[in-house]
N, C-alpha and C positions, 0 to 999 in steps of 0.2 A: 337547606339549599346551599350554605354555606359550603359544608362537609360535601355535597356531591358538586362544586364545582370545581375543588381544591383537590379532589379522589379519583375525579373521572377526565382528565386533561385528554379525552381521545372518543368525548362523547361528542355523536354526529346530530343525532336527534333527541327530542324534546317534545314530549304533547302534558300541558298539565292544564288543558282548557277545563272552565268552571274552577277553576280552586281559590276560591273566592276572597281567599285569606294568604294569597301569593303576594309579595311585596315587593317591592324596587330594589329591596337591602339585598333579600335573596337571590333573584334572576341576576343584578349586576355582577354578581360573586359567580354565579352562574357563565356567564356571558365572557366576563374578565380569566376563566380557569378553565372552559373550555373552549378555546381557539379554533376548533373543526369543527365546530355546530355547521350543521347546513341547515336543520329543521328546525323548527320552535313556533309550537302553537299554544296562541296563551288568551284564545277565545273566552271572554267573559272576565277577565279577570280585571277589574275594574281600579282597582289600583294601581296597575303598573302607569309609568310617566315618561315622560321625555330622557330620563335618568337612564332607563335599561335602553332605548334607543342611541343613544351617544355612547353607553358601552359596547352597544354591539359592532356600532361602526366603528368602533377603536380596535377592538379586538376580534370580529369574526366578519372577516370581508369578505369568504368565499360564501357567507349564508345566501342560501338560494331558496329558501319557502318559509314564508312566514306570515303568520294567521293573527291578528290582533283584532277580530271582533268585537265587537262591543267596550273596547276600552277609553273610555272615554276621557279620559285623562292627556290621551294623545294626541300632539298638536301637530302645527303645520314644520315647528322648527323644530321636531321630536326627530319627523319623518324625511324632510328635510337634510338633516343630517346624517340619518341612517345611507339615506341615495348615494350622499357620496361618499360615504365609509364601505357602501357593501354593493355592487357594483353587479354582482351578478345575478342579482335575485329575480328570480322563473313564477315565483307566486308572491302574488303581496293580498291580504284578506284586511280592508280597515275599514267593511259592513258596520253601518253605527258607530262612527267614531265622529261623533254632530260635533266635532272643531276642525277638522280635515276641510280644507277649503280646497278654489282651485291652484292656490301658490304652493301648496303639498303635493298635488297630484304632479303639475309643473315641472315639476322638481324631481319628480320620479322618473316621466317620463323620461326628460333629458337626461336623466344620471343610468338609467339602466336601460337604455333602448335596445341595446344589441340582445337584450339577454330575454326581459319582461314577456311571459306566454299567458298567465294570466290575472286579471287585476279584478278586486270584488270592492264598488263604492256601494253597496246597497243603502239604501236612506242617509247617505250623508246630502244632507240637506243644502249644504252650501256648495256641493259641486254644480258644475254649469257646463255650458257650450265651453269655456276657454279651456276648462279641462280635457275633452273631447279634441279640441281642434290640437291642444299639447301630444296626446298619443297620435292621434293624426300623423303628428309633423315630425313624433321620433320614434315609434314603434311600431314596427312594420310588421313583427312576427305575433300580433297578439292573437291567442286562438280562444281565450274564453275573456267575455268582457260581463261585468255586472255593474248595472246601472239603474238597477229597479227603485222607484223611490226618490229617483233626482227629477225633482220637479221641473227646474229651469231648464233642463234640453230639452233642444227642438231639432226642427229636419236639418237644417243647417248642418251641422255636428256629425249627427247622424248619416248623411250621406257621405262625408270627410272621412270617418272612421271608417268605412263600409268601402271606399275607395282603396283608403293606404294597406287595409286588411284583408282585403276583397282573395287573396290565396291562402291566408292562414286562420282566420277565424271560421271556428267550427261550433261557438256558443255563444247567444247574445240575450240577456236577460235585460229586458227596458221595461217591466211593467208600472204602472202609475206616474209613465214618464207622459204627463197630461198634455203636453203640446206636441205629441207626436202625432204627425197624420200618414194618408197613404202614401205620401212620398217617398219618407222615410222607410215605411215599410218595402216598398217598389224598390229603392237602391238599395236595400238589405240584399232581397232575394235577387237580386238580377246582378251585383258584383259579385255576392260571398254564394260561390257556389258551392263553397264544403262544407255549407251549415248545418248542422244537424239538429241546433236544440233551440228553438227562438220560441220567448215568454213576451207577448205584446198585452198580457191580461192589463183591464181596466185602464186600456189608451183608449177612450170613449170617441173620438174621431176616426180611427181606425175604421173603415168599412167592407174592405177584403176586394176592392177593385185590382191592387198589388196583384192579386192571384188572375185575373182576368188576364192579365199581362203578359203572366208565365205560360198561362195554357194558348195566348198568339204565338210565344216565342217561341210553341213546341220543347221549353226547356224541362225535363222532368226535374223538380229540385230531390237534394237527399234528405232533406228533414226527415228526422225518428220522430222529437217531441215537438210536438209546437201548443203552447198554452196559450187559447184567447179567451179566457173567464172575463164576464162583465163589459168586453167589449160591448155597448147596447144598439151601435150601427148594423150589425153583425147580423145577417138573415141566413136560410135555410139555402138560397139561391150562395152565399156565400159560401159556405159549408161544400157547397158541391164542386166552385171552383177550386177550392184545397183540395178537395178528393182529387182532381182530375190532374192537380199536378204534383202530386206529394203521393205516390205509392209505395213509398217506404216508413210511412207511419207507421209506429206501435203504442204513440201515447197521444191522443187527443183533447184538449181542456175547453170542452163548452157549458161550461156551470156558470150562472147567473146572467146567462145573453135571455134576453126576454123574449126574441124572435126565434127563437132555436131550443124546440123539447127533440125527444127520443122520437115522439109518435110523428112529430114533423117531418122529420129526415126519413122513417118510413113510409109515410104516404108519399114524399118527394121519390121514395125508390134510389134511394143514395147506396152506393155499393163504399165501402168501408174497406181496407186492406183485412186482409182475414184475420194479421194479427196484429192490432192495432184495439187496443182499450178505449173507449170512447168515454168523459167524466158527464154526464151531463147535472149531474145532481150533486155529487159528493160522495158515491156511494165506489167509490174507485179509493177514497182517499189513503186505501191502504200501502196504494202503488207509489205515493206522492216519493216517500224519502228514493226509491229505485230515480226517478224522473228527477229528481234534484240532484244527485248525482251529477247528472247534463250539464248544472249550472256553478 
């Protein structure tokens, strides 16, 4: 890693996610020799530290995507630091990084607001509403948000974001976000009307009255995907009002609602978009990486 950061002073991108034996020594050398990174994805790699983030804001301010999945090693002053070294960044991925709190997120927000399009917290466990109300109050252009796995948001947050983003956000992934109800759902669909891919699976409160709403408002929404697995409020009478206002489906996630099989939605006489994949079992799960994609 040495040798290619000392050989390549003019390298832009970077993907060496899963290389599980990647270390701080290398990427800094990396970081510190190439100047014009904009990309660097280094998903899984579980060793990197707060070390390679203070090089990169020293030396690569213009990076603009950057993927640190599962590294766990990454803190709040790693990331912290990076915000205000690298100023432009369009992607930030820190899925499972369980020390990422809300004084990190905070901190991003503020430091990259003009730029940030989209931010991925999946299971970080210590994000909250203060996070939420942070992009809220300084990122107006976020078009994909990930939040699946953040326990402590509730509607509060949720409506906030859905407000300040309500013309740019086109993806919102909140599944096992357990204090979410139909409110939150209802100020989803009724400001972000460019949404296309919303994951509400296993918000057990969720009862799809939100959709009741849309089919008063006469509003057709653009949703492709929308995932409600395990929602258990969830009935067939539900099911119908998505149908009737979401006719540009082509991915539907009804796997484990207990109120909702295949042979239900047929005796209900539900018409489906023609080309719209319907999950009810799992037997779809091949489409799963195409529909994540979305997220």
């Amino acid at each position: 890693m040495r040798t290619l950061g000392n050989g390549l002073p003019t390298l832009q991108s970077l993907d060496v996610s899963q290389c599980r034996k990647i270390t701080d020594k290398g990427m800094v050398a990396i970081a510190l020799g190439c100047s014009n990174m904009r990309k660097l994805h280094l998903s899984g790699c579980k060793s990197v530290t707060d070390e390679l983030l203070k090089a990169l804001a020293k030396s690569c301010s213009r990076l603009e995507d950057l993927g640190l999945s599962g590294c766990n090693n990454i803190t709040n002053t790693g990331i912290s630091t990076l915000a205000d070294g690298c100023r432009y960044i369009k992607f930030l991925d820190v899925s499972k990084c369980s020390k990422i709190s809300d004084v990190g997120v905070s901190k991003v927000a503020e430091a990259t607001s003009s730029s940030l399009k989209i931010l991925k917290l999946l299971d970080c466990s210590k994000v909250s509403d203060k996070s939420i109300f942070s992009l809220a109050g300084f990122c107006h252009n976020l078009e994909t948000i990930v939040i699946g796995g953040c326990r402590d948001i509730s509607d509060e947050s949720i409506t906030s974001i859905s407000l300040a983003c309500s013309k740019s956000l086109r993806s919102l992934r909140m599944d096992w976000c357990l204090n979410i109800t139909d409110l939150s759902l209802n100020s989803v669909l009724s400001n972000c009307r460019h949404l296309v891919a919303l994951d509400i699976s296993c918000c057990d409160k969720i009862t799809g009255s939100a959709f009741l709403a849309q089919e008063v408002s006469g509003f057709e929404l653009r949703l492709k995907v929308l995932k409600m697995s395990s929602c258990m409020r969830l009935s067939v009478a539900s099911v119908g009002l998505v149908l009737r206002s979401c006719k540009y489906l082509v991915y539907l996630d009804l796997r484990s609602c207990p109120q909702i099989t295949r042979q239900s939605c047929e005796q209900a006489g539900l018409l489906f978009p023609e080309c719209c994949k319907t999950n009810y079992d799992g037997s779809l799960s091949l489409s799963e990486p195409m529909v994540d994609n979305f997220f």
